[in-house]
N, C-alpha and C positions, 0 to 999 in steps of 0.2 A: 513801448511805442504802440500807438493806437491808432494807425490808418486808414481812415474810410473808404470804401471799396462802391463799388458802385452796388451792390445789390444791398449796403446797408443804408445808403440814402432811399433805396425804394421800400426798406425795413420801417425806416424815421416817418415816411409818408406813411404808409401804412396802419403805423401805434398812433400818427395822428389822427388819421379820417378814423378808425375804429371808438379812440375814446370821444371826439366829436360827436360821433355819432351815440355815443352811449351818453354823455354831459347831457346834452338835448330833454332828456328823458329822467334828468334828475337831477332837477335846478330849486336846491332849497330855496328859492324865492319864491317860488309858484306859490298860490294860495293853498292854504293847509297840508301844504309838505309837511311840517313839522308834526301837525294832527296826526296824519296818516302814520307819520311812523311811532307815534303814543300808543295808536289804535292795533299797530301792525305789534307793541311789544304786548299787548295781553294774550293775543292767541299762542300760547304756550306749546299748546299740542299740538297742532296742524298750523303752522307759518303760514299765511298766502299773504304774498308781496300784496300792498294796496295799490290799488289803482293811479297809475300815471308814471309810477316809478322805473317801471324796467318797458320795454321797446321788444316783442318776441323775436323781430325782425332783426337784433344785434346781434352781428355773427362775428367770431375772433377769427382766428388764422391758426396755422400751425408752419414750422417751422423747422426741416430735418435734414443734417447732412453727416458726412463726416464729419470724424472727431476731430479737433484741433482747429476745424477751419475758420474759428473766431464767431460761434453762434452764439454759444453765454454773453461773451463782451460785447458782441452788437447789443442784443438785447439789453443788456447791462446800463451803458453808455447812454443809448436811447430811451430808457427808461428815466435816466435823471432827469432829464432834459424838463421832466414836471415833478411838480413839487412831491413830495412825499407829503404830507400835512398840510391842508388849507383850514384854518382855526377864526371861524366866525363869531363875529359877536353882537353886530348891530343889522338889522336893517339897513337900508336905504332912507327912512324914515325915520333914522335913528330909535328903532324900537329895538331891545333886549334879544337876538340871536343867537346862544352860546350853542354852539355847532361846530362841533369834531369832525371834517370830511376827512377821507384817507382816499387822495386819488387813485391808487392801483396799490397791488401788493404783488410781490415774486416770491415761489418758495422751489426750493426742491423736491421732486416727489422722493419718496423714500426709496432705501436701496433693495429692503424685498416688496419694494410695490403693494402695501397695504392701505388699504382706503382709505380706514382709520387712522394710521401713520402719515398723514397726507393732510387730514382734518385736522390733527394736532400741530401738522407745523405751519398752516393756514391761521389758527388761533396765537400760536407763537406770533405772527407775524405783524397781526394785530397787536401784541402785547408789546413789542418791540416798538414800535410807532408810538403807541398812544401812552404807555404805559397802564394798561387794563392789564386785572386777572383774567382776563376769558379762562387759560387753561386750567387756575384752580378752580375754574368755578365751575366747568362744563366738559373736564377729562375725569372720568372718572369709571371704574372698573362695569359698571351697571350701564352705559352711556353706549348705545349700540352706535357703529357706524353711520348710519340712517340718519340717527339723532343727531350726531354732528354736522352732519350735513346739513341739514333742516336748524339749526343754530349759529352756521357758517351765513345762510341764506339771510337770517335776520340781523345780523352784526354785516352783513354787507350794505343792508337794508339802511340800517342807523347810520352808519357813517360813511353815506355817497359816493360807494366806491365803483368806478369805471370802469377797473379792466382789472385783470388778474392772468399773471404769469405763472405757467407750469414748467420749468425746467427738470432736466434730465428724465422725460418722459419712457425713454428707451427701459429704464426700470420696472415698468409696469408688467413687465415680459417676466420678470419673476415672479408673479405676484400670485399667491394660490390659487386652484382652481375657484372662478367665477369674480374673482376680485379685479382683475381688468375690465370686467364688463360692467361691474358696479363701479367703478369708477368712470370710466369714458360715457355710463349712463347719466352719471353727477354731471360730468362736463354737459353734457350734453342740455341738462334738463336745465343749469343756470345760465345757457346762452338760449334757448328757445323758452323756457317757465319763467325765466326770471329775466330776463333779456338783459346780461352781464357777459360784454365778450370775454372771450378766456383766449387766450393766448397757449400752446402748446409747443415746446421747444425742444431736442432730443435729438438722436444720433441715427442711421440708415434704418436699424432695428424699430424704431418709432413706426415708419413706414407701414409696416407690416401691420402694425397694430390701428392704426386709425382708418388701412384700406378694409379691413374685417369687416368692418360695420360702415354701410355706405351711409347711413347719415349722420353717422360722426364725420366720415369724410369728406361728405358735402357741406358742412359748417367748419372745417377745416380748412378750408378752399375758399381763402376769402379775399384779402386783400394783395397779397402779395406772394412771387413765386416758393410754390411749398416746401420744394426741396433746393437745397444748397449743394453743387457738387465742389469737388477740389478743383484748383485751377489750375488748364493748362498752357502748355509754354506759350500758347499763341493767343491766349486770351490777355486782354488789355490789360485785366487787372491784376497779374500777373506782373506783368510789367510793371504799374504803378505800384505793387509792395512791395517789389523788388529795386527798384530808385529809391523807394522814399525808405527800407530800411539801409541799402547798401549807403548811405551819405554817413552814418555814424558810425567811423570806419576811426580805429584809434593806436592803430598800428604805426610802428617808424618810418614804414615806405609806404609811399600809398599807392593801392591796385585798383587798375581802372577795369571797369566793367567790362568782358567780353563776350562774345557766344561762346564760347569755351567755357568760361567760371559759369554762363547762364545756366546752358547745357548741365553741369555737372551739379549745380546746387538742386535743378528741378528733379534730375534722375535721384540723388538722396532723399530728397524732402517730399517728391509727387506731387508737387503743389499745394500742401499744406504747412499754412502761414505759421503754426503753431510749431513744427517743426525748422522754419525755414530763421525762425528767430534765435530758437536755439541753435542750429549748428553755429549759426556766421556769427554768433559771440563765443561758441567753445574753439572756432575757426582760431581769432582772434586773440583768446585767452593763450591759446598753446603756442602762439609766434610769440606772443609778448614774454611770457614766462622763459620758454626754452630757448629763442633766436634772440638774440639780444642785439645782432649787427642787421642782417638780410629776415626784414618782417613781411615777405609776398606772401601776396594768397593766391595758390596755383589749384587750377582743377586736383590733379593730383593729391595735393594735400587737404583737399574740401574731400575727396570720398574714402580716403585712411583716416580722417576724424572722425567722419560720417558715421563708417564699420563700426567701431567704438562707441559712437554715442549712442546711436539706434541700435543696438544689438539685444533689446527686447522686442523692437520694432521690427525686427529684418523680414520674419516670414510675414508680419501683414503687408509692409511693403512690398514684399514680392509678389504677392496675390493683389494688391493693387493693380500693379505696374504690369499685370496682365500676364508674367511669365509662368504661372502655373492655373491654373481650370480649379475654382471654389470645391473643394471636395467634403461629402460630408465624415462628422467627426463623430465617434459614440462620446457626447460630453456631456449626456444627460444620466442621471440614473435611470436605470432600470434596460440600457441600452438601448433608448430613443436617442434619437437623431435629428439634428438639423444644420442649415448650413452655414456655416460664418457669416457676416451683413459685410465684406467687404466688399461686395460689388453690387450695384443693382439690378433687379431681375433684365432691363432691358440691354445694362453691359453685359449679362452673364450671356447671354443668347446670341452677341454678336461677338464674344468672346470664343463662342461653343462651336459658331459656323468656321471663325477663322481658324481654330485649328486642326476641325477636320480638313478643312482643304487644305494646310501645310502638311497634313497627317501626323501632327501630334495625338489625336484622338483618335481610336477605330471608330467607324462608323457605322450607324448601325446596320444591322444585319438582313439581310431581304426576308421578304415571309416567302418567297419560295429559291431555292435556290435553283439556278441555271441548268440545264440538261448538260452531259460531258459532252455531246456531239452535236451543234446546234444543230448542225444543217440534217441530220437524221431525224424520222419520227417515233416519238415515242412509241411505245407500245402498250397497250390497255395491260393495266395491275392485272393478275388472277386474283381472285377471289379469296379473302382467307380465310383459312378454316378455324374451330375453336380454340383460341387463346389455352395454351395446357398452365398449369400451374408453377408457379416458380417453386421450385424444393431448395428451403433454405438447409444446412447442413445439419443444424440443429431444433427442429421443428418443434413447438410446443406443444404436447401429449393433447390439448385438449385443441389446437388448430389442428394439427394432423389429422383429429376424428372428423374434425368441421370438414375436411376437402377430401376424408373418405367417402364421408355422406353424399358425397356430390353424386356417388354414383348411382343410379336409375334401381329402383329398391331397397336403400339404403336409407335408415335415420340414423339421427347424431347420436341417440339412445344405443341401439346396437353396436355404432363404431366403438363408441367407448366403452361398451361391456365387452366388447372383442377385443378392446385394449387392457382389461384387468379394473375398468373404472368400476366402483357401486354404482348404480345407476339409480336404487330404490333406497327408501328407507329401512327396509329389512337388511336389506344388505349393510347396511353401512352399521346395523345394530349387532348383524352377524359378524361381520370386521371387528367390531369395538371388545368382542366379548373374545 
């Protein structure tokens, strides 16, 4: 089941006015489109798009929330909606046209976030469509990521493509040192150099990475609201995918909707749609299979299914659902740290005030602590005299001579030949023999 929600009809606007805006600018009928990209395939070394073809002004969007909350399948969905292949052949004129357009392409970024790995399944994606070698022709061990990129540019060029999807952006977070930046710097240069919107799609973690660099984030910030949160019990749409899944209900009795089942489905699931499908069919599956007379679906029995289903989900649920303070983990090597992306930096902070005022949290500490007696006045410090040396129990023969020396006629030389040390080279000749 695939229900439209309201922020994916403002998704649907959105991929339309971006590729609109991007068609404009590369309408193989214009006079000598066709030239231009003959002309645009001899420059081997240095690619520069020809003139007319790309708009610098074409900016994409980006696209980031929780997991589960139906980001890929908007995108997904709304992406069909145009053709994948428009295949010309004539003019208007009836003159000879043969033109392969590829309106948009969607890929995954890779799982360790490599530019290159990213270039290669952009060429895939091409090959897939058209049926073109690009990756025999242009993967290959000598083929720097640079290169791909700057070959990615010209095979966009040939076959008049509008928009381009990045999913699972969140990945880029693995990606070696400097390799996110060369990458978001790609993004960045085929929507301002090449005036190609890109589309950028990903989980909370994305967040992090496009606010880095304010002008990725400012071309990120385009058409439509940037982040996605989960929804809650009082928001509409909430309601709406909760009607329109609860009607394919295929149980013997049938249970009608109440605050109670609402209640207890939103506290399992927190408002994610991804989960919310699953329980109420594993709901469903256990009455049907196990109850064969009495099939109700009681609150009760939605959060004993719940426990069971989610039970790799439980702690992020719970740090959702606000009962415990984001805390960080050593989950990096080398014992860096950072903090889970379950909550937003602006929940985490309204998170952080509410429980210090319940006093789940201490709070922090004053920089001066209070007098024992207010209403008395203090009295002026005396004066302190010289700090004496701390005497470890086991002192080190040649620091012991250091904080002999300390005293008024005294060198580090002497302490230590007062200690049994060589101080000279004769000595240490006279030792030796």
């Amino acid at each position: 089941v695939f229900h439209p929600l309201t922020y994916y009809v403002d998704l649907h606007r959105a991929v339309d006015r971006a590729a609109r805006n991007s068609f404009e600018h590369r309408n193989p009928l214009e006079p000598r489109f066709y030239r231009r990209i003959i002309e645009a395939a001899q420059s081997e070394k240095n690619f520069i798009p020809p003139v007319g073809i790309g708009k610098p002004d074409c900016s994409g969007f980006a696209i980031a929330g929780d997991s589960g909350i139906g980001k890929s399948h908007a995108i997904e969905y709304t992406m069909e909606l145009l053709p994948r292949i428009i295949i010309h052949t004539k003019l208007p004129d009836r003159t000879p046209f043969p033109f392969r357009q590829v309106p948009w392409i969607k890929v995954n970024c890779p799982e360790n976030g490599s530019a290159r790995a990213l270039c290669v399944n952009i060429l895939e994606a091409y090959d897939s469509i058209l049926g073109t070698p690009y990756v025999r022709l242009y993967d290959r061990q000598s083929v720097s990521a640079a290169k791909l990129m700057m070959h990615i540019k010209r095979i966009a060029c040939f076959h008049g493509t509008a928009l381009v999807v990045i999913d699972e952006l969140q990945n880029l977070a693995l990606a070696p040192s400097g390799g996110a930046n060369q990458t978001l710097a790609f993004f960045s240069n085929l929507m301002h150099s090449f005036g190609l919107p890109v589309i950028l799609v990903g989980t909370i973690a994305a967040v992090h990475l496009l606010s880095s660099r304010f002008s990725q984030a400012r071309r990120a910030t385009g058409y439509c609201n940037p982040v996605w949160h989960r929804l809650e019990r009082n928001d509409p749409d909430w309601t709406i995918l909760r009607n329109a899944l609860w009607r394919y209900q295929y149980t013997a009795s049938e249970t009608r909707m109440d605050d109670d089942i609402d209640k207890a489905i939103h506290e399992c699931t927190q408002g994610i749609a991804d989960n919310y499908a699953k329980l109420y069919r594993a709901v469903q599956e256990k009455l049907i299979y196990k109850k064969k007379d009495k099939q109700v679906i009681t609150p009760d029995f939605i959060r004993k299914t719940a426990a069971k289903l989610f039970e790799l989900q439980k702690e992020d649920l719970r740090l959702i659902s606000g009962a415990k303070l984001v805390q960080m983990e050593p989950d990096r090597p080398g014992g860096k740290c950072r903090k889970k992306d379950y909550l937003l930096p602006e929940e985490l902070a309204i998170l952080n005030e509410a429980q210090k005022k319940n006093g789940d949290l201490p709070a922090t500490p004053p920089a001066q602590s209070p007098p024992a007696n207010p209403g008395k006045v203090a009295e002026p410090e005396k004066p302190k005299g010289p700090r004496k040396a701390k005497s470890s129990p086991n002192p080190h023969p040649v620091l012991a001579a250091a904080e002999a020396a300390n005293a008024p006629g005294t060198s580090v030389a002497a302490a230590l030949a007062n200690m049994g040390f060589a101080v000279t080279t004769g000595e240490l000749i006279q030792g030796a023999k």
